[in-house]
Structures are given as C-alpha cells and as structure tokens.
DRENKOLTOR-436040 format. One record per atom (N, C-alpha, C): x, y, z. Coordinates in steps of 0.02 Angstrom, whole numbers, plus 50000, padded with zeros to 5 digits. Layout:
% residues N
XYZ...
***
This chain:
% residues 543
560835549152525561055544852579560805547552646560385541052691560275545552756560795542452811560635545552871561025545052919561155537552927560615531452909560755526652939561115523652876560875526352803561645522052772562305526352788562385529252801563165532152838563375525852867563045525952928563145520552983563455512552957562875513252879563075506652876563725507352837564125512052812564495512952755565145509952817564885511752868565705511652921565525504652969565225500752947565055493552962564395496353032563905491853021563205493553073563145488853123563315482553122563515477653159564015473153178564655478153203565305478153209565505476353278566025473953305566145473053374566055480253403565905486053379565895493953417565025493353419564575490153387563995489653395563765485153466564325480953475564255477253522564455479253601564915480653594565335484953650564715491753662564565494853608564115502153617563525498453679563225492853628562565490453678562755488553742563385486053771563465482853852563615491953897563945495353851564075501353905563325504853917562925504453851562175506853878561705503353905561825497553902561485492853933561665492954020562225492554040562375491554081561955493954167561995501954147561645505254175561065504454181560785500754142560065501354138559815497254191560175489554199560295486654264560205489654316560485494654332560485498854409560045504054405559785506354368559135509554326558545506954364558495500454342557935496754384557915496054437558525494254476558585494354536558415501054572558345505854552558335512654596557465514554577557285513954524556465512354499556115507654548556415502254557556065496154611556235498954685556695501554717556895501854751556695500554816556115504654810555725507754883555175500254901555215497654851555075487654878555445486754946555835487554941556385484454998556605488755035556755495755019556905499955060556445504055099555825502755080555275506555127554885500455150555155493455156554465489755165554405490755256553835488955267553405489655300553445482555368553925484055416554065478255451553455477555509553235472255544552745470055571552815474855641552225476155687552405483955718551855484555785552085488055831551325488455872551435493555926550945495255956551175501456009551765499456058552115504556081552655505056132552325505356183552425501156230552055502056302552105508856348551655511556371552245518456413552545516256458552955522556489553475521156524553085516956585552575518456628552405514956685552225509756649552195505056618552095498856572552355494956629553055493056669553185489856725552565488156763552355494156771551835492456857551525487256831551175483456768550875478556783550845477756690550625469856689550445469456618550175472656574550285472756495549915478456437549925474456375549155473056392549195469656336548635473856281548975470356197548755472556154547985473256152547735477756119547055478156078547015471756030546545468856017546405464255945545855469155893546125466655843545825470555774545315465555759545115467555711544285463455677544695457155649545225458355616545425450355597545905445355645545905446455709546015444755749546795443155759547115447855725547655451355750547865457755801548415456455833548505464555884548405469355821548025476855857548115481055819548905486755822548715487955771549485493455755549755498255747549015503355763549045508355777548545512755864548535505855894548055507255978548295503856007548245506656067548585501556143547875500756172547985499256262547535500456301547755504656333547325509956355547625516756389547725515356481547505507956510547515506256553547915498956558548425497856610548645489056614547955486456620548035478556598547655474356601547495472356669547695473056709547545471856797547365477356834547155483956786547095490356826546205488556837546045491156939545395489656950545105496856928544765497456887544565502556846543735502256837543305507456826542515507156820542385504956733541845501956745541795498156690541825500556625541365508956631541405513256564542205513456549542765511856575543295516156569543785508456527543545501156562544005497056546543945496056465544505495356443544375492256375544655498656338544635503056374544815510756324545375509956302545515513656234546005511756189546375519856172547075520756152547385528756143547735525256067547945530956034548335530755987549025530156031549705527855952550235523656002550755530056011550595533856061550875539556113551615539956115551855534956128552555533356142553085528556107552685530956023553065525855978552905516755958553395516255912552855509355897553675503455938553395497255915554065494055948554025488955856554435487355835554565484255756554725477155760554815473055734554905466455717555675465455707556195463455771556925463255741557085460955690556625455855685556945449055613556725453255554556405459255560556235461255500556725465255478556715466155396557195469055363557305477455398557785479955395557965488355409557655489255322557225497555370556885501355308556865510555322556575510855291556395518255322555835520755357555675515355365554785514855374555025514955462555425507955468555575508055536555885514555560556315517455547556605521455548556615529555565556035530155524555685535555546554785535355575554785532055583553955527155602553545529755547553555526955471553045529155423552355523355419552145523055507551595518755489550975524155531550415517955523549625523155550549775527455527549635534655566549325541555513550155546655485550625540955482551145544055432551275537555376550735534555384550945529255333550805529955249550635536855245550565538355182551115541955153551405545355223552265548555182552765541955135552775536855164552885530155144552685530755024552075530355019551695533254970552085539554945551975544754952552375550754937552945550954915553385547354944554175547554945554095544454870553785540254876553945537454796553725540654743553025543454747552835549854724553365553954704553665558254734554375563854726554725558754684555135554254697555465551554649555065552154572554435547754569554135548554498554175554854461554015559554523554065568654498554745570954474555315568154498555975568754479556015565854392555815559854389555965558754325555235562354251554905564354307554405569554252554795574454220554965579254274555075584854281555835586154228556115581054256556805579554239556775578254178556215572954130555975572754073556015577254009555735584354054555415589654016556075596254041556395595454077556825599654065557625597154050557815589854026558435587854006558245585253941557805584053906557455582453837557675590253798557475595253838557755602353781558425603553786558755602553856559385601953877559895599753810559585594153811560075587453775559945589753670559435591553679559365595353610559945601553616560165604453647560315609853638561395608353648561345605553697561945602753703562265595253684561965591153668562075583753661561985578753684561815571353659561695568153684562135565453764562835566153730563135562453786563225565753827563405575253838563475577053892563005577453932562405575453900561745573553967561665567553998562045563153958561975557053986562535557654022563225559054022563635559854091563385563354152563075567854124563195572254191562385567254243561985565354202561425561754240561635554754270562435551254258562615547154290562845550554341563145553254351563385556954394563065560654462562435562254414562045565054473561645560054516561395553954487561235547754496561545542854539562215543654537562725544054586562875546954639562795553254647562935557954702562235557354755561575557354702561035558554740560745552754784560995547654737560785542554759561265539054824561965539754820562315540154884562155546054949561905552154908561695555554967561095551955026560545549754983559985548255006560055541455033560665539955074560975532755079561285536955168561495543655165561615545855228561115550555245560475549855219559875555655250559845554955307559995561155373559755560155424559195562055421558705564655385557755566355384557535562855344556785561955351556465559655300556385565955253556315572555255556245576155203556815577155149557645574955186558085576955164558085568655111557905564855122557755558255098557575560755041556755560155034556425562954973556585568154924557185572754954557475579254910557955574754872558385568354906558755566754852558525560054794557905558154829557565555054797557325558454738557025564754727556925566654700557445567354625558175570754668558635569554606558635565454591558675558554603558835552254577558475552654513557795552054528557315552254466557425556954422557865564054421557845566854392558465564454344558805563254374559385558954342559365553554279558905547754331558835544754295558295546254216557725551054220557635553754173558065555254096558765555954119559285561654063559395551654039559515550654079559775540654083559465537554026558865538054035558315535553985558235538153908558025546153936558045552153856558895547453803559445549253837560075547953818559865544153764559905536953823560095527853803559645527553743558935529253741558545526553680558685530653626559065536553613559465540353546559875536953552560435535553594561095532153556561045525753535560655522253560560635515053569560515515453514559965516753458559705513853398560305518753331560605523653351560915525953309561465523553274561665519053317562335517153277562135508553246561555506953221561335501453203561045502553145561065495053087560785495953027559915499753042559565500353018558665500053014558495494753044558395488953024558375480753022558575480553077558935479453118559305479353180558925484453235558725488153229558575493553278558165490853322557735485353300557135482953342557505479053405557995474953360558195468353405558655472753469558945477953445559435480653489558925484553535558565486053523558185490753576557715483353645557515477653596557195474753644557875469853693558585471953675559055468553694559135473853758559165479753735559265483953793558715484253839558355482253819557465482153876557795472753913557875471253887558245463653926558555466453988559035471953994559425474554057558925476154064558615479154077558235481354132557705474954163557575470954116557295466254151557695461454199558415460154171558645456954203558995461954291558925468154288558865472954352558585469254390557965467754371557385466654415557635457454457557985455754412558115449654446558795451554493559355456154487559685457654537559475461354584558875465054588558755468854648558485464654708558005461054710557945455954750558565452054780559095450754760559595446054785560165450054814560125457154784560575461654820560335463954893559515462954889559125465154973559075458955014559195453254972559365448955016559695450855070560425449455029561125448655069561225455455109560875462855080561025468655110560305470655140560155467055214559695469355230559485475455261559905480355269560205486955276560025490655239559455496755237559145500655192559835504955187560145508655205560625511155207561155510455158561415505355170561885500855123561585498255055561035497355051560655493955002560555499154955560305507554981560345512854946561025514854897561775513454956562235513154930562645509054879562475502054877562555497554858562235499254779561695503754761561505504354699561745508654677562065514554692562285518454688562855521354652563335518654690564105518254681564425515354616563895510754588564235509854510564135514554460563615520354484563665525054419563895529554448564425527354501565105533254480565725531054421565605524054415566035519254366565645522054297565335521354288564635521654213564675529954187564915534054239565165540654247565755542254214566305538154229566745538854180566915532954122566665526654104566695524554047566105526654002565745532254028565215535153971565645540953930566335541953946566715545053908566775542153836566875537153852567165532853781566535533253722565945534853741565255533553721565355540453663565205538753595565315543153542564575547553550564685554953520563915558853525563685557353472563175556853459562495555853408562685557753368562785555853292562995557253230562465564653214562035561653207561245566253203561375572753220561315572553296561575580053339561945582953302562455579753295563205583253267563015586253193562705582853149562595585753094562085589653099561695591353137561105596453148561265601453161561735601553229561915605253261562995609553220562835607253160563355611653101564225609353132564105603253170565015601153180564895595353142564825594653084564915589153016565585588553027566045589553020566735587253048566955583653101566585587653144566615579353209566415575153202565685574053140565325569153128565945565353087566055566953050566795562953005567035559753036567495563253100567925561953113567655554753160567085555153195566905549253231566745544453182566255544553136566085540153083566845537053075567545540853050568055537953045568205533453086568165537453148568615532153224568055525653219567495523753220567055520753215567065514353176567305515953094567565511453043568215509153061568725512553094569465510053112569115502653148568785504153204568675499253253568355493653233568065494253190567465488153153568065485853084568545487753098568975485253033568895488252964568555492452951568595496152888568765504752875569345501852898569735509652897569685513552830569805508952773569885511752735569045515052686568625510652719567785513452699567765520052749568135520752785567935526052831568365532452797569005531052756569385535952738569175538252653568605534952635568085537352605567595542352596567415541652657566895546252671567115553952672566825559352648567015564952644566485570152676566945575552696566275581852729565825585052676565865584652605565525586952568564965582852554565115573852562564535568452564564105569852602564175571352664563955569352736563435575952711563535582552688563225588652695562745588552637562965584752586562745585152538561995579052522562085573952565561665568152565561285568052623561365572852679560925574252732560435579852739560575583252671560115590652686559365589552694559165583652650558535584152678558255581952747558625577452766558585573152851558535582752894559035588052887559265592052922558695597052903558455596952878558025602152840557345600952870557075593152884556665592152892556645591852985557215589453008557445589953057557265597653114557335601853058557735607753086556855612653094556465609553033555645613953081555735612553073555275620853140555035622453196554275617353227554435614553253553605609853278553425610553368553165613853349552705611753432552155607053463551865605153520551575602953534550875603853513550675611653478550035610753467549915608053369550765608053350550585602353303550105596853293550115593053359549915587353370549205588453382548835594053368547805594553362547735598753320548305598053263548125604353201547545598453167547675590653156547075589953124546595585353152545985583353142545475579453174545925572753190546395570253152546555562353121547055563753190547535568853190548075569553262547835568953315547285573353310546905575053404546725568253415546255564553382546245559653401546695552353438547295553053376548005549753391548215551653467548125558453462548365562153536548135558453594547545560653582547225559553638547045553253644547055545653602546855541153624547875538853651548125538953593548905537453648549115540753723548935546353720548965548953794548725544853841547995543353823547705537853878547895533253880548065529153818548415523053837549155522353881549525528053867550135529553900550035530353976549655532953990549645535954049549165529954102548705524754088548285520054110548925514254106549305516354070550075509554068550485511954119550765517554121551015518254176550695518154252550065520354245549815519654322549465513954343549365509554305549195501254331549815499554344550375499254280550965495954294551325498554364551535503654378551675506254447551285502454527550535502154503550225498754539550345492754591550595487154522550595481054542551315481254526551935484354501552665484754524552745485654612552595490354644552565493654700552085490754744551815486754734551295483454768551315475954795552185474054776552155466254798552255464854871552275469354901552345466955001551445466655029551205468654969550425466454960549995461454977550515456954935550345451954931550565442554964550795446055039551005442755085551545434855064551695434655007552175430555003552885430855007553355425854987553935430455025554205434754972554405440454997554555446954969555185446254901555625443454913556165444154875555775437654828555635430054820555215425754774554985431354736554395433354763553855436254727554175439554680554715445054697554975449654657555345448354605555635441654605555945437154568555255434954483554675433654522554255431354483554075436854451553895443354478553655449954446554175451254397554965450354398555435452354357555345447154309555345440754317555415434754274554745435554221554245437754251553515437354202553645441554138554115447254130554225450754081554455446754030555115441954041555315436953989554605435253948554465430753975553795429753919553525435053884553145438653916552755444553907552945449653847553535450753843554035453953792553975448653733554065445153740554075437553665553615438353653552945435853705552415434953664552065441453626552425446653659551855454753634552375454653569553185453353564553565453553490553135450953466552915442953445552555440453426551785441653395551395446353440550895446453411550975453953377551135457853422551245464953375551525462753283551925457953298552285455653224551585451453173550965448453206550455444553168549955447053176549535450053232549125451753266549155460653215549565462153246549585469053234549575473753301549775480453284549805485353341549125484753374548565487153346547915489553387547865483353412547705480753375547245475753425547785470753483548685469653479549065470453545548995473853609548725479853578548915484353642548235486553667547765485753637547155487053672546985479653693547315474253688547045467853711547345467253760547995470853783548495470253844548225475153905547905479953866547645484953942547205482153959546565479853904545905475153948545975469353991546635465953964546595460953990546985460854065547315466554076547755468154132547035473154181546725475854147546165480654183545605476554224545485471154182545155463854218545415458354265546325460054252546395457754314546645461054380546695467654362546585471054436545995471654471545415471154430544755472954454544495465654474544835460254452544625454754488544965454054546545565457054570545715457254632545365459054692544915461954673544375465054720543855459954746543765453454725543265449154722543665443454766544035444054745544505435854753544835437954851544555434254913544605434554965545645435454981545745437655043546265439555059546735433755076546335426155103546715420655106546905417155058546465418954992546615413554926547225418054897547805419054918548395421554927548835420654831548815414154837548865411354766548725415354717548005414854722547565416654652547775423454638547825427554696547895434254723548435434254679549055431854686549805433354663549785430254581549415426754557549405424154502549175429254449548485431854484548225435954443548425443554434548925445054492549425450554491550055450054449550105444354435550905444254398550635443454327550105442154310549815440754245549905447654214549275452554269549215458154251549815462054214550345462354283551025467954267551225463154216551345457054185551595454054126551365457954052550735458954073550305462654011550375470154003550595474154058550735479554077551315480954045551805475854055552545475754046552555475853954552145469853933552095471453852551835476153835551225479153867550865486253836551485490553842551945493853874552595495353859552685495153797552995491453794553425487053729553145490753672552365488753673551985489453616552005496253617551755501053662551925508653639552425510453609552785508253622553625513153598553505512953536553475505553505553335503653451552895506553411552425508453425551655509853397551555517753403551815521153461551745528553449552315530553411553015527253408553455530953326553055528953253552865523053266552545523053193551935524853170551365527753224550815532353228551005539953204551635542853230551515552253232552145552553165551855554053100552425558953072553215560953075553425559253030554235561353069554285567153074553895572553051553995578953064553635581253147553245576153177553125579053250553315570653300553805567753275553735560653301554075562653374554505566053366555085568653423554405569853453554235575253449553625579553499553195576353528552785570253480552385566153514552605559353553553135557953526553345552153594553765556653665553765561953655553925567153731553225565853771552875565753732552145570253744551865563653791551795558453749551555552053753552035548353820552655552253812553195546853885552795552553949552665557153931552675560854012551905559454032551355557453997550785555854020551085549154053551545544554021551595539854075551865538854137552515544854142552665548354188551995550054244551715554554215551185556654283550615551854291550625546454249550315541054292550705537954364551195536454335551785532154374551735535854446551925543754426551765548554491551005548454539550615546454497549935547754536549725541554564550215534454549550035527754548550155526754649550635529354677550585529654732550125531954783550225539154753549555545354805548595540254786548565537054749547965531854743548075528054785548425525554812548345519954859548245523054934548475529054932548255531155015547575532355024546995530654970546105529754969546305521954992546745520755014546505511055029546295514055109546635518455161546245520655223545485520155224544985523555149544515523655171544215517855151544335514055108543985506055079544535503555071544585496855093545345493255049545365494454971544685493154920544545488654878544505495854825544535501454839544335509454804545115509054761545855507254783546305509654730546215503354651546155498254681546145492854623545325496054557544945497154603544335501654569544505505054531545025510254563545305515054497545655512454438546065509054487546645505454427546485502754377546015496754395545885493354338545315496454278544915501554338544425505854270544745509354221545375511854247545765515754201546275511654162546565506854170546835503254133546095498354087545505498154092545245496454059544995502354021545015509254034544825515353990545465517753932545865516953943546765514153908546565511453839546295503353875546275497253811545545500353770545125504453792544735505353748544895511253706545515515753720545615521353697545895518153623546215512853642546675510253583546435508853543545745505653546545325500853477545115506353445545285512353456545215518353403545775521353376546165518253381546965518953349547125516053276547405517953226547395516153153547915508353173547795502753118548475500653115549065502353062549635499953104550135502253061550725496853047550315489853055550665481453037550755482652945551205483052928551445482352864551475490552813551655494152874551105501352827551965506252835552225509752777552625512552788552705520452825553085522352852553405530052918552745534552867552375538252916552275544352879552955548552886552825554752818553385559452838553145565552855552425565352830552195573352858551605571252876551085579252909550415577152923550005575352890550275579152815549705576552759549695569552754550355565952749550255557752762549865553552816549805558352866549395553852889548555552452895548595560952864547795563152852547655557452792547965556852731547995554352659548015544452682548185543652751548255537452761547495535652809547345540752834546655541052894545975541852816546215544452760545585544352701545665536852682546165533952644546175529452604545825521352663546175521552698545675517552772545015516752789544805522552789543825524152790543635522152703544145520852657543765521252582543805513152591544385512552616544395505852612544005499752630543655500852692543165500952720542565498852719542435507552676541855506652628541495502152570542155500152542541865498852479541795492452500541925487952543541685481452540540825481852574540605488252600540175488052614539665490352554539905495852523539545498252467539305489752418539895486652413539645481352367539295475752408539255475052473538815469052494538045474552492537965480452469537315486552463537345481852422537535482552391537365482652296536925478252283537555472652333537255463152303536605463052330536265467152378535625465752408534885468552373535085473052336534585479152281534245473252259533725472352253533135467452207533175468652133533005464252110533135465252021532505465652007532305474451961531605474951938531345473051879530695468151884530445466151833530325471151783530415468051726530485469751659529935471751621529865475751587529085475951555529155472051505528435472551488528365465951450528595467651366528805463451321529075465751261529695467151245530155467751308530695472151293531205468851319531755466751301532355462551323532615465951372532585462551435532995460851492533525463551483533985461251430534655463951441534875469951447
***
C-alpha cells in the first residue's frame, strides 16, 4: 500500500478535500497580487523638470524631444525671454531642482522618491530584490521544510509575508522599501514550496491533476483582483497594505491545515500520521475506515516509499548519465527562457500605453484560455512538442514587437497578450513534464533545480530592460532570442504522453535505449525495402 492508497482508504474526495483546496487556494490570490504588484505600485506617472526657484522672473518653458513631446529629464537653463548671446540660447541642464508629476496620476513610488531619468532603473531593481527574495528563499526554506515540515514553513512564511509586506507599506526609504521587498519574496517562496506538497497529498492519483490546475485558477483569478483593488486604492501605500493584511488571517487558519502524511512517516512520527489519517476519515464520514487503519499497516506498507525516499541524492545525480545531462540541461533552459520572457511581458504592461488596470485585466484573463488549451494539447499533442511550440511561438512574438511601429498600439497589445498566454501555458506544461521526465529517486532534486533556473530568469527579467537606455528595441532582442533558444531546447526532450513514472536512473537510461531502437527499425526496414534484387544465375531456382 502506498501513501496515496492510505489517503484513499480515509475517503480522497471528501468535503476535507474540499475545504483543504479553498484554505490553500486562498492565499494564492494575494500571492499574485504581491508578484504583480510593482504594476501599480511603481508605475511611472507623467513628469517634467521643476522650474528653479527664479522661474518667477519670467517664463520657462519646456525643451521638446524628437517625438515632439516636452522632455523629462531637461529644462532650459535660461527663461524664454532672457536677452542672451546666441551660442548660449537654447541651452538645456539636467532637472536640478526636481521633477514636478502629473496630479491625476496614480500615487507610486516612482513619484515619491523621483525613480525617473538616471534613477529610473532603481524602479527595475526593486523588483529585481523581490525576485532574489523568492530565489534565495527557494533554496534555503525547501531544506528548511524537509527538515521541519511542511506546515510549520508554510505558517511562519504567511506571517512573514504579512509583516514584510505591511512593513514595506510604511518605508520611509527607498532602500528600506526593497529590504522588505525582499522578504516578501522570500516569504512568498516557503508559500509556494508548502502549497504544491500539500495540495496534491491529500487527493486520489486521478485527481491530483485537476486539483493542482484548480489551485493555478487562484492565482489566475489574483490577477483579476489586483487591478480593481488599484483602482479604488490609488494610494501606493494603502494598496501595499491592502495586500497584506489578509495573511495575517491565512496565518492563523493555516493552523487547521494537517502536516504532510509523507513528512510524518519519513520523518519516524507514524503515529501522528494515524492519528491525522484518523481525524481526516472522522470528517469525510468514515470514522470507522479510519479506526481501521493501524501503526503496524502504515510501517509495514510504506517501507519501500521510505526507503526509497530516504537516499541520499544530490544534485550531481542529475549528470551521472549522458540521457540526465541532457534532460538537465535542456529543462533548465526551457525553465529559465519561461520565466524571463514571462516576467517580461507580466511587468511590462504600462508599456504599452493603454489603460493600465483594462490591460491588466486582459493579461490576467488570457491565462483562462491558455491553461485549457495547453490541458488540451499536452493531453493529444503530447509534452514535447506543447512546450517547445509555446516558447517559439511566444519568442516570435516578442521579437515581432520590435518591427511593429509605436502607434499601431493594438497590434502591439495583441501580440503581447498572445505571447504571456503562451508563456502562461509553457508553465503549466513544465510542472507537468519535468515530474514526469526525472526519476522518482532525483524528481524532488530536479524540479528544485528546474524552479530556481526560473527563478533567476524572473530575477534577471528586469535588470534587461535597463539596456532599453541604450536602444529601445535591445531588451525584446534578448527576450525573444532566448525564449526562442527555450523552445528549441525542448524538441530535444523525450516524450512522456502515455509512458509510465520512471523509478530509478536505470529507467530512464532503459527508456532513452528502447526510443532510439524504436526509431530505428522503421528505418532499418524502409533500408531493406530499397536493396535491389540480384539476378540469378542461370540454371538455378530463384527461390
């Protein structure tokens, strides 16, 4: 018996299956919101030099830029009525005495601390640190949570998610900003590790898919409350707070949240495992299947899950053989070209001059589809050829952004929401495709391995855009070459549409032979059929 018929012995799709998914789900909602955030809280309100103080003595008027707008980072270093020698009129200073902002425009931080002209890349950064928070946070609450449990990492990361994120709601600095930005991400990191162990644990097999793309639903549907919450709270301040403050609530009904059966039996408290498995069946109505179950079952029908569980595997598991390194290294790239396009064109909608909260509405809404149709083909299509058809086709449309003029505004936003739609399923499709690629004996190791390359895309997806100073058209260059270097990493990826879990490496070496034989032989026999048939000597039967 393994862990997941336990599960099912004490009912798998029970009203406690249901209730489990809204308390993990929940969060995930405000998850997004603190991921999107810096949309609204750093945008970028319309801006121009502060006149100096003698500005009275006579008119000051703006510089015009090449597109025949005031510029926004130069004045004139003289009033417009000053009788001045000719070399001198027209001279222009950087804006000396501050910028002056757009009232009607939203409160940000941008205004706030003036993150425009040559601090307009701290703007960039800040979000940077956050991405670094949930790296970092990745790789040191992932051993954490091995060592202590699922749930006390997931409390204490609401919590901190809470605190940090209300702190960074009264930053009087911008540095003190980014320090708690930073926690946030780190937070939310433990948030994520948590939710995707518990979420699938207390569900039949069969079920695990639907519940995991149910919980990817909250977060999509985040994306449709964050826009309507910056509506009404146009107050970066409040708007920080406003996301905040419910995972001090999520903080304490994550009490009720049972620890990982798994853990518990790994980690030698098989008795607590009982005893929850019990409380578990009370609630789903089968008390008496639950007063069944015994500590000698549980120890006795799990040794091999725990055994196999228990090795030792490291990371350089994953290039002990030709068939892995490869796996490695082409999922890495695809991981990491998904996260740093997708970051791209997430973070990039005040870009695209339409109105800000719509747009964001449409960027959240494009996932609906995008998620169906990638279920869909991953389910007919198959893994490889899904997910290497989602980076090319997202890599072609960032790189056609580069072509398509700054007024055809439309096309611009069409072919951006396409992209992150395809971005959003290449997601999907990894999760999917790197558990059923690596071995269960290094699967843990390689979907760590495989989330933090997407991590330090996500991180590097900002610091690329501050090359838009020297060409506009140089970050989409990157983006889309590398999200098109992604989709080609993939078409060298095995499929694994109808193919059962490896359990060790030899399975997958034994699955990387039988593939190349397979292969072969339809080629060996169209050899065959082509060989000429040699005439016969004379006298002697043909046959």
């Amino acid at each position: 018996m393994t862990f997941a018929e336990l599960v099912d012995r004490v009912a798998s799709n029970g009203p406690f299956q249901f209730l489990h998914t809204v308390l993990l789900g929940l969060p995930i909602i405000g998850m997004a919101n603190h991921n999107l955030l810096q949309i609204f809280t750093a945008a970028t309100p319309t801006h121009h030099c502060r006149p100096p103080p003698n500005a009275s003595a006579g008119p000051w008027a703006l510089p015009m830029g090449q597109n025949g707008k005031p510029e926004t980072c130069l004045r004139f270093a003289y009033p417009s009525n000053a009788s001045l020698p000719n070399d001198t009129q027209g001279a222009t200073e950087p804006c000396l005495d501050g910028w002056t902002y757009d009232v009607n425009s939203r409160d940000s931080i941008v205004a706030e601390w003036d993150l425009v002209c040559n601090s307009k890349k701290l703007k960039e950064l800040a979000q940077s640190i956050f991405m670094a928070g949930i790296l970092i946070g990745g790789l040191v609450l992932g051993a954490l949570s091995d060592r202590f449990g699922r749930k006390p990492i997931l409390t204490c990361s609401y919590l901190l998610l809470a605190a940090s994120g209300s702190g960074a709601a009264f930053s009087p600095t911008f540095p003190t900003y980014t320090v708690f930005r930073f926690l946030c991400g780190f937070g939310i990191s433990g948030i994520t590790l948590s939710t995707v162990i518990l979420n699938v644990e207390w569900v039949s097999t069969r079920m695990r898919a639907i519940k995991s793309i149910a919980v990817g639903y909250f977060y999509t549907f985040g994306q449709f409350v964050l826009p309507g919450l910056a509506y009404v709270i146009p107050q970066w301040r409040w708007l920080q707070l406003t996301v905040s403050i419910p995972f001090f609530a999520f903080f304490l009904l994550s009490w009720w949240l049972p620890e990982s059966i798994r853990w518990m039996v790994l980690s030698g408290r098989s008795s607590k495992a009982l005893k929850t498995l019990r409380q578990v069946a009370a609630f789903n109505g089968k008390k008496e299947e639950g007063k069944k179950l015994s500590l000698e079952e549980i120890k006795l029908n799990t040794q091999k899950e725990v055994a196999l569980a228990k090795a030792k595997r490291s990371v350089a598991d994953l290039f002990r053989t030709p068939v892995l390194r490869r796996m490695t290294f082409c999922l890495s790239l695809a991981w990491f070209s998904t996260g740093f396009a997708y970051y791209s064109l997430a973070m990039g909608v005040e870009e695209f001059g339409v109105n800000l909260y719509i747009l964001q509405l449409i960027f959240g809404g494009v996932d609906v589809p995008a998620k169906f149709i990638t279920t869909l083909a991953i389910s007919y299509l198959g893994r490889h050829t899904t997910e290497a058809a989602l980076l090319l086709l997202a890599g072609g449309c960032i790189l056609s952004l580069i072509f398509v003029p700054a007024d055809l505004m439309t096309l611009r936003t069409v072919l951006a929401v396409f992209g992150k739609g395809c971005l959003s399923g290449s997601f999907s499709c990894l999760f999917l495709f790197t558990s059923e690629l690596y071995p269960t004996v290094t699967r843990q190791t390689g979907m760590g391995i495989s989330n933090m390359w997407a991590r330090v895309g996500s991180m590097t997806a900002p610091l690329v855009k501050i090359t838009a100073e020297l060409k506009p058209f140089i970050p989409n260059v990157i983006f889309g070459s590398i999200a098109l270097l992604g989709g080609s990493a993939a078409l060298f990826l095995p499929e694994t549409l109808n193919r059962p879990l490896p359990e060790t490496i030899e399975d997958v070496e034994n699955w990387s032979l039988r593939t190349k034989q397979s292969k072969q032989e339809p080629e060996a026999e169209k050899a065959s059929q082509r060989i000429p048939l040699q005439p016969h000597e004379p006298g002697l039967d043909p046959s």
